[in-house]
C-alpha positions in Angstrom: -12.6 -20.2 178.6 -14.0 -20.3 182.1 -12.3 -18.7 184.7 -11.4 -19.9 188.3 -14.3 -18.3 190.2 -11.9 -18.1 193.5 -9.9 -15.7 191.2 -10.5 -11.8 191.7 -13.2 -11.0 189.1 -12.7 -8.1 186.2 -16.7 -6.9 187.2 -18.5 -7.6 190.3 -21.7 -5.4 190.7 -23.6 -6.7 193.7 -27.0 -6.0 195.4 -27.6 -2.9 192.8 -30.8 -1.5 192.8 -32.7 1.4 190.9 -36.0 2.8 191.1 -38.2 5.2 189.0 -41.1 6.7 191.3 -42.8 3.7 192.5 -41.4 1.4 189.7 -38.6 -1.1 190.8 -36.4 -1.4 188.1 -33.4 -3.4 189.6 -33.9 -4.8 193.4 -31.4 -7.1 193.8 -29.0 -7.3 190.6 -26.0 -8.9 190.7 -22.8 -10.1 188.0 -19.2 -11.2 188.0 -17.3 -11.9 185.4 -13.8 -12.7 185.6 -10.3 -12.8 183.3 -11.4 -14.7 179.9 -15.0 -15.2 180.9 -18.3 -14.6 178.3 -21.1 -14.5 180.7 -24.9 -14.5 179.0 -27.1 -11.8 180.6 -30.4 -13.3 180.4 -34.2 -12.4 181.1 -37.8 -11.8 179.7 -38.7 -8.6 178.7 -38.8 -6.3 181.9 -36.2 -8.0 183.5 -34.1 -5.3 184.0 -31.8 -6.0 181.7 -31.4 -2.8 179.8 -31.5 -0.8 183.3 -28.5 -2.9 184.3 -26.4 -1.8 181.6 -27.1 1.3 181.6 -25.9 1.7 185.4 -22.6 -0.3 184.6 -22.0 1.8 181.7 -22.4 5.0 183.6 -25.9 6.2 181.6 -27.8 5.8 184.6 -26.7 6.0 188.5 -28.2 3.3 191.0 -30.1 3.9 194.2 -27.7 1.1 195.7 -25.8 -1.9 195.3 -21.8 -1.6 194.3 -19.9 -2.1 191.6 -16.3 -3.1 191.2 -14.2 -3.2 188.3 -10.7 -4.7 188.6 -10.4 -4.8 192.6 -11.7 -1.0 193.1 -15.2 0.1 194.0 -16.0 2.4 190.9 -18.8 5.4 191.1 -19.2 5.2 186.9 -20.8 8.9 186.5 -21.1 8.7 183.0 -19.7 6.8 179.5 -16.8 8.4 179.5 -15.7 7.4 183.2 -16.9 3.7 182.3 -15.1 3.4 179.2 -11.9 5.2 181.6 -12.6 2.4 183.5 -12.1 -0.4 181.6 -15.6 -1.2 180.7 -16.9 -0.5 176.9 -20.5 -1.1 176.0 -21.6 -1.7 172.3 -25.6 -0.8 172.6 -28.0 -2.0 170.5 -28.4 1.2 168.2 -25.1 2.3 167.5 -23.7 5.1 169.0 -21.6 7.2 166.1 -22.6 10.7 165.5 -24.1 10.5 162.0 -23.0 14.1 161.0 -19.6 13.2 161.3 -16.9 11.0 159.5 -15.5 7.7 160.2 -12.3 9.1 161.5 -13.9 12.2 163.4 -16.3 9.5 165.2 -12.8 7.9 166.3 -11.0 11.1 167.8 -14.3 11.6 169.8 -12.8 8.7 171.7 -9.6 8.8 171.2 -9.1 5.1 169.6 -6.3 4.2 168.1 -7.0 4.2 164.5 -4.3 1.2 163.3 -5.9 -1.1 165.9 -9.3 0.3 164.7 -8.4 -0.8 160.8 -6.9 -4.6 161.7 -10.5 -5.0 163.5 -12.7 -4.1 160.9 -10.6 -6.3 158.2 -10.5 -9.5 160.9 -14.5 -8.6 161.3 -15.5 -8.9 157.4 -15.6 -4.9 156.3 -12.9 -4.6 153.4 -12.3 -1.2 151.8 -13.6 1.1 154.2 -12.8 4.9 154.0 -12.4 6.9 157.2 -13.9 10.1 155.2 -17.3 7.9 154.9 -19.9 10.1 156.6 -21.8 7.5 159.1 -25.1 9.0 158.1 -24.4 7.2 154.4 -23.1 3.7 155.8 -25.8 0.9 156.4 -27.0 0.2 159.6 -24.8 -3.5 159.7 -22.0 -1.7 158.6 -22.6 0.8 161.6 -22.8 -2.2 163.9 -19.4 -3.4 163.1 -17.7 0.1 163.3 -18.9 -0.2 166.9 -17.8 -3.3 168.0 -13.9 -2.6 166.1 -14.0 0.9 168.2 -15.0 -0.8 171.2 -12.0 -3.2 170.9 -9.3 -1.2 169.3 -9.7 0.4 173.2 -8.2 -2.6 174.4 -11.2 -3.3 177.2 -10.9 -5.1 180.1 -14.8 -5.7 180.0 -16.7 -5.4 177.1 -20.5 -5.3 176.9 -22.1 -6.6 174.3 -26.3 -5.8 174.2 -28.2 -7.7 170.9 -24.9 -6.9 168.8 -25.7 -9.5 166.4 -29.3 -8.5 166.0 -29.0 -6.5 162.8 -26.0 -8.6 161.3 -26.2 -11.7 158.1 -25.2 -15.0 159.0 -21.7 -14.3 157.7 -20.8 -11.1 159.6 -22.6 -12.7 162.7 -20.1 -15.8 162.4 -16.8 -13.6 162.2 -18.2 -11.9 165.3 -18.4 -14.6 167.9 -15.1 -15.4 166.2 -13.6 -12.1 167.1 -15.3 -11.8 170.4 -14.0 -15.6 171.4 -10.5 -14.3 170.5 -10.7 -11.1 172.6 -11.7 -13.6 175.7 -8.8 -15.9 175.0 -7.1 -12.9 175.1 -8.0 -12.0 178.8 -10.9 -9.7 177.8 -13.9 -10.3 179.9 -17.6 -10.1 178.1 -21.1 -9.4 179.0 -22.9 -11.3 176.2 -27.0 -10.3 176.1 -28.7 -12.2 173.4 -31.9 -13.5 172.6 -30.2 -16.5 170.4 -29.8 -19.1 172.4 -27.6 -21.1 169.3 -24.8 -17.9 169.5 -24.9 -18.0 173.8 -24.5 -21.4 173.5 -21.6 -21.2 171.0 -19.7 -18.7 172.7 -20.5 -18.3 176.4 -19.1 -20.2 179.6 -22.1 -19.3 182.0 -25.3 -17.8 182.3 -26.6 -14.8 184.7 -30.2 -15.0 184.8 -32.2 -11.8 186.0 -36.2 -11.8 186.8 -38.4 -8.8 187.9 -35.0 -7.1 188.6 -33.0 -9.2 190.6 -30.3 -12.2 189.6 -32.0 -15.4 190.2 -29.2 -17.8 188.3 -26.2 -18.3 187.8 -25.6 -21.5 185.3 -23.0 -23.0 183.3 -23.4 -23.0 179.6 -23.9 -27.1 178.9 -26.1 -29.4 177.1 -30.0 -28.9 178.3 -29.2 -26.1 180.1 -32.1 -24.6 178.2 -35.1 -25.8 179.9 -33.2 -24.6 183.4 -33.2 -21.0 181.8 -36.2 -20.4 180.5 -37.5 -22.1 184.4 -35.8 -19.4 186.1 -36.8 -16.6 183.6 -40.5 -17.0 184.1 -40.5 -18.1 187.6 -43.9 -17.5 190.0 -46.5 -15.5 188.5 -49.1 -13.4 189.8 -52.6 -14.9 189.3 -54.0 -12.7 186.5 -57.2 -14.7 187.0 -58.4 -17.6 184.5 -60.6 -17.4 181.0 -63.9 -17.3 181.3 -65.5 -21.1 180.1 -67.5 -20.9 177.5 -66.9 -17.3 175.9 -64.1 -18.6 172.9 -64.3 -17.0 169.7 -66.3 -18.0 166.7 -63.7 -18.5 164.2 -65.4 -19.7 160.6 -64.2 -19.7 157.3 -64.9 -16.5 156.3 -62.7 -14.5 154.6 -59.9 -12.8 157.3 -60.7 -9.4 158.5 -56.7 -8.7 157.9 -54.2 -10.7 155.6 -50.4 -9.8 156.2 -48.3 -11.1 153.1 -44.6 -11.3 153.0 -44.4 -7.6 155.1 -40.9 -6.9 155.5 -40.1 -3.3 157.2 -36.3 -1.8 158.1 -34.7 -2.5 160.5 -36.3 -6.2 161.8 -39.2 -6.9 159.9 -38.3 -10.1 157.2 -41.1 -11.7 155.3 -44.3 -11.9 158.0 -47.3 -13.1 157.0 -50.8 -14.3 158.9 -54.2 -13.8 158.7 -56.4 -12.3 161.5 -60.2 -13.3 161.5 -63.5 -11.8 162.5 -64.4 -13.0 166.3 -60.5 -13.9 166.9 -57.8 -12.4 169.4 -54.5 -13.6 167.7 -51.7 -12.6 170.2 -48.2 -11.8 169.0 -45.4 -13.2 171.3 -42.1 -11.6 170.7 -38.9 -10.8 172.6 -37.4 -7.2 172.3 -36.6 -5.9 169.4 -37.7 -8.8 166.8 -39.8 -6.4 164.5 -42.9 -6.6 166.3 -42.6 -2.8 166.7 -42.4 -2.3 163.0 -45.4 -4.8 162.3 -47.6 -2.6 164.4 -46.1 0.8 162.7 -46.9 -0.7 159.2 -50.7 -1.6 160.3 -51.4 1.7 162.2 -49.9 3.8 158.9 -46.7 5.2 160.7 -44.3 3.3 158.4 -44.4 2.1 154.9 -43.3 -1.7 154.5 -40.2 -2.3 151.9 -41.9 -5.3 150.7 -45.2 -7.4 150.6 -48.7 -6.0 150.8 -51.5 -6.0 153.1 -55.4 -6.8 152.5 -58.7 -5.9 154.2 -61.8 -7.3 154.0 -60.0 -9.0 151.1 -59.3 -6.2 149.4 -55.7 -4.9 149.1 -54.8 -1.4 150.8 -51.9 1.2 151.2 -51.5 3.1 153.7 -49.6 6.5 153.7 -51.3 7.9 156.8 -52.4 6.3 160.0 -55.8 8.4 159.2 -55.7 5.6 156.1 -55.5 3.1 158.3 -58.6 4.4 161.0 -60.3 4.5 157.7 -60.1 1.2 157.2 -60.6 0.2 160.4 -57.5 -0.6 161.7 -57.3 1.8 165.4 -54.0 1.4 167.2 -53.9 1.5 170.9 -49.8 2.6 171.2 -47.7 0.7 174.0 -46.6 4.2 175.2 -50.5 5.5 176.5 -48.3 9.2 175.9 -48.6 9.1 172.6 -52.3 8.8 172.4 -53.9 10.9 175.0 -54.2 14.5 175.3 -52.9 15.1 179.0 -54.7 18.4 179.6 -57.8 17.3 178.3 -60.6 15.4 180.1 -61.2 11.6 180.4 -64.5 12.7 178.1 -62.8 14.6 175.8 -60.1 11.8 175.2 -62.9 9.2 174.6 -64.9 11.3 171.9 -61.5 12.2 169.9 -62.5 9.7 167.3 -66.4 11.8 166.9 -64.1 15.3 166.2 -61.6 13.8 164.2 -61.7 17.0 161.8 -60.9 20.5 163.0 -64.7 22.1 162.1 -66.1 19.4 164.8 -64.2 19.8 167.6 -65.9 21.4 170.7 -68.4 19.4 173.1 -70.4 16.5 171.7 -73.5 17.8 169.7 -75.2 14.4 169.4 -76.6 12.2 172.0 -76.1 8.8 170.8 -72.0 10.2 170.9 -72.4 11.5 174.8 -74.3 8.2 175.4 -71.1 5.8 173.8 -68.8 8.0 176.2 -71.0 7.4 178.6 -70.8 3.9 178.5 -67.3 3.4 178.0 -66.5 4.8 180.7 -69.2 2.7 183.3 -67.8 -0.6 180.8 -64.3 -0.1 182.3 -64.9 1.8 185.5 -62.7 5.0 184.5 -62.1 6.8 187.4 -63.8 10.2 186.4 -62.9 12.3 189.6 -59.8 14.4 188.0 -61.9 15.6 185.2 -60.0 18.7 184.7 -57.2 16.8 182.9 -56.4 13.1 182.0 -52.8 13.3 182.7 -53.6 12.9 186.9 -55.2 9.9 186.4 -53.4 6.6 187.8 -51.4 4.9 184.4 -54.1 2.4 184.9 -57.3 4.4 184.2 -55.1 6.3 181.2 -54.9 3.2 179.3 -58.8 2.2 179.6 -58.9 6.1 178.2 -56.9 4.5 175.3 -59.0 1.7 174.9 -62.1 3.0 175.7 -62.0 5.6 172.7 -62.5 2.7 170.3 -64.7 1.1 172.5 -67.3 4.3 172.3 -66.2 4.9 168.5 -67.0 1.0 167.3 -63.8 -1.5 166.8 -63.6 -3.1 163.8 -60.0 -4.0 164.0 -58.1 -3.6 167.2 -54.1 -3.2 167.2 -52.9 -4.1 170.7 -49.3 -3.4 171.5 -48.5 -4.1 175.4 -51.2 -2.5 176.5 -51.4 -3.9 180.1 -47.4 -2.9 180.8 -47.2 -0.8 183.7 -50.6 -1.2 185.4 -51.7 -3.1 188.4 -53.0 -6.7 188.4 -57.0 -5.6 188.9 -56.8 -3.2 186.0 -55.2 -6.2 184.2 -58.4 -8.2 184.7 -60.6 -5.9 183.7 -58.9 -5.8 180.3 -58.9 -9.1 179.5 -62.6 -10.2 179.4 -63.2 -6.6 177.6 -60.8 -8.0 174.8 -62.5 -11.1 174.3 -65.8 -9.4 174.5 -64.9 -7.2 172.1 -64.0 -10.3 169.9 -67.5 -12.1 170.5 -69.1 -8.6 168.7 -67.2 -9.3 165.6 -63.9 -7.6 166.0 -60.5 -9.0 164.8 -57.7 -8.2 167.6 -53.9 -8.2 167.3 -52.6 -8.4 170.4 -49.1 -7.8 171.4 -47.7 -8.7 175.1 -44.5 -8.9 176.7 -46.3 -10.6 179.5 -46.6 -14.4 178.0 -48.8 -15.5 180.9 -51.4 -12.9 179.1 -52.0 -15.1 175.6 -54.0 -18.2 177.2 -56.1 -15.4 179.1 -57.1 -13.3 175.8 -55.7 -14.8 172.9 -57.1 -17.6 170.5 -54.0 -18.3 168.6 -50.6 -16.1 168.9 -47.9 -15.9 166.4 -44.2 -15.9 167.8 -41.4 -13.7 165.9 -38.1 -14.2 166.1 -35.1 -12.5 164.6 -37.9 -10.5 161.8 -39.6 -13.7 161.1 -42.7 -15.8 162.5 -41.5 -18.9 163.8 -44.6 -20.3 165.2 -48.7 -20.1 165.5 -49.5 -21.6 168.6 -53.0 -22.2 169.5 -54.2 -20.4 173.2 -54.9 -24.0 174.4 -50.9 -24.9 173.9 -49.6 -21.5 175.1 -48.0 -21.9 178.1 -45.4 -19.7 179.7 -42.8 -22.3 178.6 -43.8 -23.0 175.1 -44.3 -19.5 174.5 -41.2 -18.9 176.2 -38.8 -21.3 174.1 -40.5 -20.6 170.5 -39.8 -16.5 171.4 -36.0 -17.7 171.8 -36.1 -19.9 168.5 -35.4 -23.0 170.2 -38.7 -25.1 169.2 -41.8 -25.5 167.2 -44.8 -27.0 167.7 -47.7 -28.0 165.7 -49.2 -24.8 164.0 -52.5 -24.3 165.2 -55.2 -24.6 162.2 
């Protein structure tokens, strides 16, 4: 049902804005939606979608803008005065305390426990017991407990973020179902989905956001697609182009590392691809399609349910992430926290890898060692001036740290995941040719970016997930933004690369 735009909407947030530091989260973010209307909130990764919700839901307080529910300005100060409000999210990990019961998870908000039942029968759950503990219920289960509290409230805007994500086709169906119903009804809903199929089943228009403002607003009709995906990507900065002449050496040789079948809770279903000696094979993937858990599973955080891994041809488990170094798989994490030592010196953070055990720590005993530092740090022009501790260098210099403690140590098989996120554009282009050189000495790279524009610059092939599984190979010299773009939404597939 669309609604009569002249009509006073349920939800009009305008000009909202939100900073952290000198990151611009949200600069100019803006959404209606109005009695009866399901409105898509759309936009890459970084768009500032999830900042967005979390301001209309009262988990995070702008820097500007307004919001308006029902014909009143509202200052949403937390959850609790959104949900008072009339506005009910249902995030994407759901939000019942796991310690508690069904029914005890239900008097924390006060929902009525009747309406709560009929929703959970009319959304596919039969026979559930309010004395469950959450902590024993399975995460789709979980899912739909959500979305039944969320409506048993009786919202007058509901917020749906990736709520089919974790769901089978048939609970996912019953769903929209419910969800169309609750519109009919008068409910209005804030749809975010990286299916196009279900936004274009279910929703009546289309807010687009890009680098944190709303660049779109469309109505949800045949083609309208391409028209998305246009206003998604946008202008880009000029990252700078490839280097001609300097492409991998792919032979037929056997892969450096085989992925067969892996399949890892929660996203993870069935990925496989090999990854050769000499190559950079990107991995294009919107949030939360199971890249995360591919990387854990390589770098020996996680253990996959199903399917099995090979090195060198050879067939390895891992139960450590030291397994996995020791195989030559090094990870550099997309949060640069996690790997450096903030206290410590850019030196010291570059010759972890030569005191990996306890009785070697100290300063480097052995020249070759001081020389590889050395060198790392002239290869990627690490700012060396704060060598007291690592953590007051820019977040640009922290992640050539990251890198460059492989680079010194030797890479035989690289794990990228986002690791340009967050840093400026000349830092950017002094990553890329160090990948692909990198490559041209023998080592195999996976390379995971939210920035799509990235894979023609440093990629040879990239595989696209979507929804757990890969969906595509696409070779570098077919990657644009827009192919990339529509493959990482599951709309098409081209020709896979050989």
């Amino acid at each position: 049902m669309l609604t009569d735009n002249t009509s006073q909407p349920l939800l009009d947030a305008a000009n909202v804005t939100k900073s952290f530091g000198a990151v611009h989260a949200l600069t100019n973010a803006s959404l209606r939606v109005g009695v009866g209307e399901i409105v898509a909130l759309m936009g890459a990764n970084g768009a500032g979608k999830s900042t967005f919700v979390k301001i209309l839901t009262g988990a995070l307080h702008p820097d500007g803008g307004e919001v308006i529910i029902k014909g009143k300005a509202a200052h949403v100060g937390s959850p609790a005065e959104a949900r008072a409000s009339g506005l009910v999210p249902v995030y994407q990990e759901p939000s019942l305390v796991p310690d508690l019961s069904v029914f005890d998870n239900l008097r924390l908000t006060d929902t009525p426990v009747e309406a709560f039942i009929d929703f959970v029968e009319k959304l596919g759950i039969e026979n559930l017991s309010l004395n469950a503990m959450i902590s024993a219920l399975p995460l789709a289960t979980l899912r739909i407990l959500d979305l039944a509290r969320a409506l048993a409230s009786k919202p007058d805007v509901l917020l749906l973020d990736e709520m089919t994500a974790a769901l089978p086709t048939d609970l996912v169906e019953r769903v929209l179902s419910v969800v169309r119903e609750a519109a009919d009804a008068g409910c209005g809903v804030v749809y975010i989905s990286h299916r196009f199929a279900e936004i274009s089943a279910i929703c009546d228009t289309a807010t687009v956001l890009r680098d944190g403002k709303t660049v779109g607003e469309l109505k949800i009709e045949p083609g309208v697609e391409d028209r998305v995906v246009e206003l998604m990507l946008g202008a880009k900065i000029d990252l700078g182009q490839r280097e001609v002449g300097k492409e991998s050496r792919i032979r037929t040789v056997t892969p450096r590392l085989s992925v067969n079948g892996i399949t890892a809770a929660p996203k993870l279903k069935d990925v496989s691809f090999d990854l050769y000696p000499g190559e950079v094979l990107g991995v294009v993937a919107l949030e939360g399609q199971g890249q995360d858990e591919l990387f854990e599973v390589l770098a020996g955080f996680e253990k996959p349910s199903d399917g099995s891994i090979e090195v060198d041809g050879e067939p390895v488990t891992f139960s450590h992430p030291a397994d996995a170094i020791a195989k030559g798989l090094t990870l550099v994490p997309g949060d640069r926290a996690d790997a450096l030592m903030a206290e410590r010196s850019v030196r010291e953070n570059i010759a972890l890898p030569f005191s990996a055990s306890i009785r070697n720590w100290g300063p480097l005993r052995q020249r070759h060692e001081k020389s590889r530092v050395a060198h790392a740090i002239e290869r990627l022009q690490i700012d060396t001036r704060a060598q007291g501790e690592v953590q007051r260098l820019s977040g640009g210099n922290q992640q050539k740290v990251t890198i460059g403690r492989w680079l010194a140590k030797g890479v035989e098989t690289l794990l990228l995941f986002d690791p340009t996120r967050g840093i400026d554009v000349r830092t950017k282009r002094q990553i890329y040719p160090l990948v692909r050189e990198l490559a041209e000495q023998g080592a195999a790279v996976l390379f995971y970016t939210s920035e799509l524009e990235e894979v023609p610059l440093a990629c040879d092939r990239a595989v696209v997930i979507f929804n757990g599984h890969v969906v595509d190979v696409i070779d570098a010299s077919k990657a644009d933004e827009q192919t990339l773009m529509r493959a990482a939404y599951g709309l098409s597939k081209t020709e896979s690369a050989a």
